[in-house]
N, C-alpha and C positions, 0 to 999 in steps of 0.2 A: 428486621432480620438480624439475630446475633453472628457477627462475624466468627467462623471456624480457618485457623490460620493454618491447620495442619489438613481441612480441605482444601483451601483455597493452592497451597504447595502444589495439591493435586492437576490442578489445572493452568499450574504455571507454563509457558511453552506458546499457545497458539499467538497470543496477543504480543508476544517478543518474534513472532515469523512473521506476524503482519505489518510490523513496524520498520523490518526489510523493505517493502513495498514505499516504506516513506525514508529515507535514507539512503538510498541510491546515488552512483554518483550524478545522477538528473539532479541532483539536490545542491551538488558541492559547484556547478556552476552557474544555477541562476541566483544562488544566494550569495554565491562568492562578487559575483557582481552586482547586484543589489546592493551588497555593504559596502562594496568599494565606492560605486556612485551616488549613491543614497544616505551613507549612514547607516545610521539603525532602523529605519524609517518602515522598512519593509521586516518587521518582529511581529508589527500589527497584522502584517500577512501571514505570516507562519504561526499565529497565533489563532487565527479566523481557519486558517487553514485543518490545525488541529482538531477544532471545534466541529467542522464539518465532517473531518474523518471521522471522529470519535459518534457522530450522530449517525452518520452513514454507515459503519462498522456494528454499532449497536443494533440494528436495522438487522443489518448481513446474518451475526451471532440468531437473533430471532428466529429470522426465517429459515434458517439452518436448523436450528434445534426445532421449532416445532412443526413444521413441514416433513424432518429426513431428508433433504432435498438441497442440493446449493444452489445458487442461481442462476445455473446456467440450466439446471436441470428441471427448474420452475418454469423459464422459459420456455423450455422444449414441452411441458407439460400444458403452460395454459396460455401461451402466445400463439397467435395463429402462425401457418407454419413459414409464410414469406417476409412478418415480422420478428420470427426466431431467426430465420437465415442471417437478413438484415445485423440484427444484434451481435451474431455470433463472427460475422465478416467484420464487423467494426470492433470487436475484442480480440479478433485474433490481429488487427490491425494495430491494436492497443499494446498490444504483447511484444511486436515486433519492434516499434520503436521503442518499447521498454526495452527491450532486450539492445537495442542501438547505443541506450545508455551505459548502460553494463560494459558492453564494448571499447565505447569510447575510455571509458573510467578506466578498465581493465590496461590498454594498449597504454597508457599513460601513466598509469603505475609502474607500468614494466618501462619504461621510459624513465622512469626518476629514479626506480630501486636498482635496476641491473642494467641503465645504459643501453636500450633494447630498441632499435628505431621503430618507430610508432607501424610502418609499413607490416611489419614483423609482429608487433607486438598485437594488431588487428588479427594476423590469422593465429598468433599463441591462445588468442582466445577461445579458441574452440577446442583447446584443450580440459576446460574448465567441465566437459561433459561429464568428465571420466568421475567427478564429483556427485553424479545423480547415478551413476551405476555401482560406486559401492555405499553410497549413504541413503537412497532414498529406498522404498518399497512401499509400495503404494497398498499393496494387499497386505502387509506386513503386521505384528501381533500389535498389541497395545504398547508392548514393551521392548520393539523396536521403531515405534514411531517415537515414543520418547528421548529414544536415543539421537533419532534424529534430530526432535526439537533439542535435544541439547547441545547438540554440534551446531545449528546456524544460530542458535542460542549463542552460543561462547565468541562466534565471528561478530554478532550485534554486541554485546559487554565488549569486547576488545574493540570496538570503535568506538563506543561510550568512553572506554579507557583513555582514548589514544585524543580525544577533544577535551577530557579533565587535566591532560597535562596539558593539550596545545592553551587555553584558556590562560595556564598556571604562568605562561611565559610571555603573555599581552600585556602591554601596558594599559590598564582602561583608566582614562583620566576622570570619567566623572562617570558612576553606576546609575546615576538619575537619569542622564541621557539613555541610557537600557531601560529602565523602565519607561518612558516616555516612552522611546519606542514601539512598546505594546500598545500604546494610543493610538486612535486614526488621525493621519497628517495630510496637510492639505496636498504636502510633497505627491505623495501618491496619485494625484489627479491633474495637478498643476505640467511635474515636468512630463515629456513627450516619451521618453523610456520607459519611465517608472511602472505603469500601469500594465505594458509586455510583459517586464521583469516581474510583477507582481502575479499575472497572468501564469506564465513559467512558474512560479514557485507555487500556485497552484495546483498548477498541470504535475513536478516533480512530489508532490507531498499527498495529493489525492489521488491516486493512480487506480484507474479503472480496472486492471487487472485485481487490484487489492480486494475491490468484493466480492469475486466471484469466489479467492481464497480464503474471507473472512469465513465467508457461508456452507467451507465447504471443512474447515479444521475441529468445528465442532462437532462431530459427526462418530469419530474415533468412542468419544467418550459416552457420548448417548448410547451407542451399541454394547464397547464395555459394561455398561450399569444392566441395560435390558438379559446380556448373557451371563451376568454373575447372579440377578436375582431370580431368573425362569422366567423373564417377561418380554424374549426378544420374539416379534413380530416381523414378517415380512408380508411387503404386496407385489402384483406383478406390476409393472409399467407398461404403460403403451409400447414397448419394444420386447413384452415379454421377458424382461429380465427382472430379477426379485431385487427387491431395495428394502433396507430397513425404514420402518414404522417407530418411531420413539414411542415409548409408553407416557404417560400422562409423569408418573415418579422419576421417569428419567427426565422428561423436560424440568420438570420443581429441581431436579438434584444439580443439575448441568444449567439453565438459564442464568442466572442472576451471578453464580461464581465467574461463569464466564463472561457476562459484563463489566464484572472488577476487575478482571486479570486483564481485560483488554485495555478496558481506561487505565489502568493502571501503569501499564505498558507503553502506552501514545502518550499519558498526560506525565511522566516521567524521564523514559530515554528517547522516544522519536521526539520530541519540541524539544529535548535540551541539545540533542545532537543538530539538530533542525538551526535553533536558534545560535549554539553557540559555530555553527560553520558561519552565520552573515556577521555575527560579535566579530569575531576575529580578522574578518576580512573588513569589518567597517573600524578597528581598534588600530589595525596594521598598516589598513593599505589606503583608507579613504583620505583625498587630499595629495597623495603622491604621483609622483611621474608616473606616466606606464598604469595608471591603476584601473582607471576608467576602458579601459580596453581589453583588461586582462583576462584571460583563457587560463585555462588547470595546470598548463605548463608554465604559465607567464606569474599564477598566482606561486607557487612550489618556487618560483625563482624570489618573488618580490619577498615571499617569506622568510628565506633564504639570508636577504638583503636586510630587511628591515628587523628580524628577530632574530633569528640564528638557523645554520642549515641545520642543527636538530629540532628546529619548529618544523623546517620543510619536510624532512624526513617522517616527521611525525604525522603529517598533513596526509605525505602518501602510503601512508600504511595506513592509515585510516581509512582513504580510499580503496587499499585493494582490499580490506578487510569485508566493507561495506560494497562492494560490487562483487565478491563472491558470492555473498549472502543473496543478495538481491537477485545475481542470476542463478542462482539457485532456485530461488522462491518464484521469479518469473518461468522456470520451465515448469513449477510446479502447479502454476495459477493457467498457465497455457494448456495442460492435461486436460485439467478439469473443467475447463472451457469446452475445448472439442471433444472431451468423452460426454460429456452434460449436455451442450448443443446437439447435437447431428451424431451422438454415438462411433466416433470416431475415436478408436482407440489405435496408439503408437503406443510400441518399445517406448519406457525415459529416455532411453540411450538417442533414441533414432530421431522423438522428439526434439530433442535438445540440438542436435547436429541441423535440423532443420532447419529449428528455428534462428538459431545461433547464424549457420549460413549467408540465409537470408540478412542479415544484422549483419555482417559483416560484409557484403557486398559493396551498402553505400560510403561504408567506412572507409573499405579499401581504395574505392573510389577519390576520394578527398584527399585520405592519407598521400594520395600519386601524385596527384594534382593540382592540390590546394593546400597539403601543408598543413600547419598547426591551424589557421583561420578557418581552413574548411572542420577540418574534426569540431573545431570549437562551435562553429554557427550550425552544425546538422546537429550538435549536441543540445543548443538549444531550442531547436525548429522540434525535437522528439517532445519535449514537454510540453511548448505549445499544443503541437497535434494533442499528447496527450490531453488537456483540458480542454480541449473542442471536440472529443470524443466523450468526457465523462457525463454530460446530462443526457446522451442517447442511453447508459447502459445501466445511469444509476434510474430512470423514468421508470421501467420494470420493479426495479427494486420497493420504490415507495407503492407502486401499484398493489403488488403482492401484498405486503407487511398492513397497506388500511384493505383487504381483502378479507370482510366475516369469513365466507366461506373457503379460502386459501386457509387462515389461520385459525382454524376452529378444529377442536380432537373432540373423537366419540370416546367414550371412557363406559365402564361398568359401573352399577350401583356402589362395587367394593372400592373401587378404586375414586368414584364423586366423593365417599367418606373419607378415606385417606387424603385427599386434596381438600376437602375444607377440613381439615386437624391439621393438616403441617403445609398449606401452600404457602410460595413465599415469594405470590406477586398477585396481581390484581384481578386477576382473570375471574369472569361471570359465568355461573354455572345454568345451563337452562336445561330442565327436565324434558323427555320424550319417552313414556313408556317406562322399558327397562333403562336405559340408555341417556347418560347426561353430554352434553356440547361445553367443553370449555372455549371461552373464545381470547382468544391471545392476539386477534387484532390490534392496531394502533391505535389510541387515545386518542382525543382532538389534538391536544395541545403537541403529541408526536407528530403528529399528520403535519402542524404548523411549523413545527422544527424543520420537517423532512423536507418540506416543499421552499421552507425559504433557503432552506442550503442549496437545494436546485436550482432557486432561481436566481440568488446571489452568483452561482457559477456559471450559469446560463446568460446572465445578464452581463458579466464579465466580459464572457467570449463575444458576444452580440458587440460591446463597446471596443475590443480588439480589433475587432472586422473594417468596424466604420472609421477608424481610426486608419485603420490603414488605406481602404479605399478612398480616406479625405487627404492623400499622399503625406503622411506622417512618416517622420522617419522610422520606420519598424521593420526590422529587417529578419524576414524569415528565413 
């Protein structure tokens, strides 16, 4: 395939919202401690970590494009219906302690930038709605969803920003020890933290909410290509409502740009932002007083201390940059859950206050009662939960994608011709009649990908468990 760089411009946007999803402030505290205890040691997680999303996501991007359909809306189609429930309780479960992150991140930025006691700054958060009612539109044209990808676009670059200077102000005594780090160490297994913390930064970088969003930002564009060239189809769904049908030239046009613009986006800004938040905390803080303990308030102080307060400053504008974004993206990955599961449609506005609410409950809770320690340990119990939710909702996902007949388009004689002259992927053509089947099912060697990223994740959580039931010190 000859790269076209003034298409691929075209589809810039989705793969920088989904990278939201990995960058969260879930992100700035299990990595911030990681590097403070560990070193660098845990790069090789955030690096495995990447690896999974980007297999997981590529997956999502698929089944999106050639289905019509995101994955919640696959579910609701060919899950039975007390295992869609199932799924769809455990994502909006997912959504919620995502959303817990955001909070926390949010109250704590208003805490460093305006001096804002964390109590206060938990219910300021649900001011952040007012952000989905003039920027989002769900029904909106092609060329105000752009707009919007370009606004949580510009909050993700200004946190990229805001880690190329904090980097510029580390001392790194030896860059070989970073590269090592991307190595597997024995550290990782050995000490009695590490493999939680490890756990957590899974949990904070593969976020279950994220695929339901992958599978569903594709979708804008496929419809574009079908109504500009006379090729847009609709079907009815099981609920009577019409959904678009991609055309066989819309999947060719949209598939394969949209797996660059994704990898391009996670293997780029999400792992440099990813890896340089545990650099800086394992450059600055690892080896110091105070460091092995430290929480988003205690880290913004040790910064502070050990760099300069315009490191810390930097530290937190980073975060509030990155936790707008994020709750953005989380109300927007919550929508499409429950409109996709159970045809449950909310107002954005009402969604968000909802959700948001709820997330702010256990905050407020802590914030009264427990003080920085509590905000800091339900910040990290969210990511946990997180990664002990993601092989329930990612199991569907590989189901569907090695599914012939989930992934399989009827096409016309005219249209099997135009796909063998210009396809620009692998897919097998099998003749019926008038009528050709492209099948855009997964390969073996996908199937192999997909399933050891589950089970690596699976196998994580299962070693978390036992660890803690054999009274390891893990403290959720």
């Amino acid at each position: 395939m000859c790269l076209d760089l003034k298409k691929l411009i075209k589809f810039v946007g989705p793969g920088l919202l989904v990278s939201c999803a990995y960058i969260d402030p879930g992100n700035y505290s299990t990595s911030t401690a990681a590097g403070a205890q560990f070193h660098y040691a845990h790069l090789f997680i955030i690096l495995l970590s990447n690896v999974f999303a980007v297999i997981l996501q590529c997956l999502c991007i698929k089944l999106g494009t050639v289905t019509g359909l995101d994955l919640a809306e696959n579910c609701r189609k060919h899950l039975p219906h007390w295992l869609n429930i199932t799924n769809y309780v455990l994502a909006e479960i997912a959504v919620v302690f995502t959303d817990l992150a955001e909070v926390v991140g949010s109250a704590i930025a208003f805490k460093i930038l305006f001096d804002i006691p964390l109590q206060i700054g938990v219910v300021l958060t649900i001011l952040d709605v007012l952000v989905i009612i003039f920027a989002y539109n769900p029904d909106g044209s092609m060329r105000h969803i752009r707009k919007f990808e370009i606004f949580v676009s510009t909050l993700v670059i200004m946190t990229f920003g805001c880690f190329v200077l904090l980097l510029s102000k580390v001392d790194i005594n030896s860059k070989r020890e970073i590269w090592e780090g991307f190595l597997p160490s024995k550290i990782l297994f050995k000490e009695k933290n590490a493999i939680y913390l490890g756990l957590g930064i899974i949990g904070a970088t593969v976020m279950p909410h994220s695929l339901y969003l992958g599978s569903n930002l594709v979708k804008p564009r496929l419809r574009e290509f079908d109504m500009k060239y006379g090729s847009y189809n609709s079907e009815i769904d099981d609920r009577t409502n019409t959904v678009h049908k991609p055309s066989l030239n819309a999947i060719n046009y949209c598939l394969n740009y949209s797996y660059i613009e994704l990898i391009l986006s996670l293997c780029t800004v999400a792992i440099f932002i990813n890896s340089s938040i545990l650099i800086v905390s394992a450059a600055a803080l690892f080896g110091n007083p105070g460091a092995d303990d430290a929480d988003l308030l205690s880290i913004y102080d040790l910064l502070c201390h050990y760099l300069s307060n315009q490191a810390g400053l930097i530290f937190a504008f980073a975060m509030f940059f990155s936790a707008i974004a994020a709750g953005v993206i989380c109300t927007m990955s919550g929508m499409i859950i429950a409109e996709g599961s159970v045809k449950w449609t909310l107002n954005p506005f009402l969604r968000r206050l909802v959700t948001r609410t709820i997330s702010i409950i256990p905050c407020l809770f802590m914030a009264l009662f427990s003080g920085r320690s509590g905000i800091a340990n339900i910040l990290n119990l969210s990511q946990v939960v997180l990664s002990l939710i993601l092989p329930f909702v990612t199991a569907p996902l590989l189901y569907f994608t090695a599914s012939k007949k989930i992934m399989s388009v009827k096409v016309t004689n005219s249209q099997e011709n135009e796909h063998t002259q210009e396809s620009e992927n692998s897919a097998l053509i099998s003749h019926s009649g008038s009528l050709g089947i492209v099948d855009f099912s997964n390969s073996l060697s996908t199937n192999i990908l997909g399933f050891v990223a589950w089970f690596t994740i699976g196998f994580l959580n299962v070693y978390l468990i036992i660890q803690w039931l054999r009274g390891e010190d893990i403290h959720f």
